[in-house]
N, C-alpha and C positions, 0 to 999 in steps of 0.2 A: 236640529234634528239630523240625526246620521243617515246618508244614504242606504240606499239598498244594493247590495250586490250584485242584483240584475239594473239597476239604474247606472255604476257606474261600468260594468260592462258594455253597457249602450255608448255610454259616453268614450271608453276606448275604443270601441269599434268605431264608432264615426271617427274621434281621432288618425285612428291608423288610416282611413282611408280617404281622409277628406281636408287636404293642407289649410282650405279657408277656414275650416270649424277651430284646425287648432290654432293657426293667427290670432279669430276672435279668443278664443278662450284666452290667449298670453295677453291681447289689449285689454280684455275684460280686469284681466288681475290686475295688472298694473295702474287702467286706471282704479280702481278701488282702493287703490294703494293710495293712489295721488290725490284721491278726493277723502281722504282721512279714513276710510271704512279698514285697516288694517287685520281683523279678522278674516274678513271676506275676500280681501286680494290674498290672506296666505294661502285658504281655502282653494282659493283657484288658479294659484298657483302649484301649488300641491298635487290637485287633481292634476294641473295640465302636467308636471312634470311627467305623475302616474302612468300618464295615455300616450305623451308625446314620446320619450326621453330616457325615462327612469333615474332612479337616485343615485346607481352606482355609476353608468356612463356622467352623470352630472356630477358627481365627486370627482370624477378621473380628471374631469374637464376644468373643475374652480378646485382644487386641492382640497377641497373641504369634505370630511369624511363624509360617506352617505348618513350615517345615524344624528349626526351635527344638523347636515341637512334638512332629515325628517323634525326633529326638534325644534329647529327654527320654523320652519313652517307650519308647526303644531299647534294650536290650539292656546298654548299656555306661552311658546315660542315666543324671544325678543328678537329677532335678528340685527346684526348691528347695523348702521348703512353701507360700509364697506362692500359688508358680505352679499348685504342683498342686491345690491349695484351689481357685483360680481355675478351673484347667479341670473337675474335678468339678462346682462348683457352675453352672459352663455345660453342662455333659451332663442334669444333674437337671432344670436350664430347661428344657432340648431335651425332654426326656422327662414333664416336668409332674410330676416325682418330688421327694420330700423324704427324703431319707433320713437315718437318725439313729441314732445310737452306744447300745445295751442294754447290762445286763450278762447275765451266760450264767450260769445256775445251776453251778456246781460239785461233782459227786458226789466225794462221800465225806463 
């Protein structure tokens, strides 16, 4: 289901003024990413780039065109691992963040 344009307005405003919202939203993608859900981390990766960043300062930054960008992170999007490596590890800069792979206790 597609946002609404007053929902993701919400979500850059809080963005723009609230550094912890947009940390969670980069952990959120990426783990989505890592736990196989690969729609749902581009999804919010996409957004966050949207709110935090934008695609043209994030081209400047991984040599990758902005429209390449949107593409990959689209819907139908492959990204290769390279690239996606590359643009996470320029979101983390943007944000002053390191983020790193645990393991997750297991019950039972």
């Amino acid at each position: 289901m597609p946002l609404t344009h007053t929902f993701r307005m919400t979500v850059q405003d809080r963005a723009a003024r609230d550094p912890a919202f947009r940390q969670a939203m980069l952990k959120e993608g990426v783990d989505a990413l890592l736990a196989g859900d690969v729609p749902a981390g581009k999804a919010i990766l996409r957004d966050y780039i949207n709110a935090a960043v934008g695609f043209g300062p994030l081209a400047e930054a991984t040599n990758i065109p902005a429209k390449s960008l949107m593409r990959m992170l689209g819907p139908r999007g492959n990204p290769r691992a390279d690239n996606l490596f590359q643009i996470i590890r320029q979101l983390q800069t943007h944000e002053g963040i390191r983020l790193g792979v645990g393991e997750e206790a297991s019950a039972g």
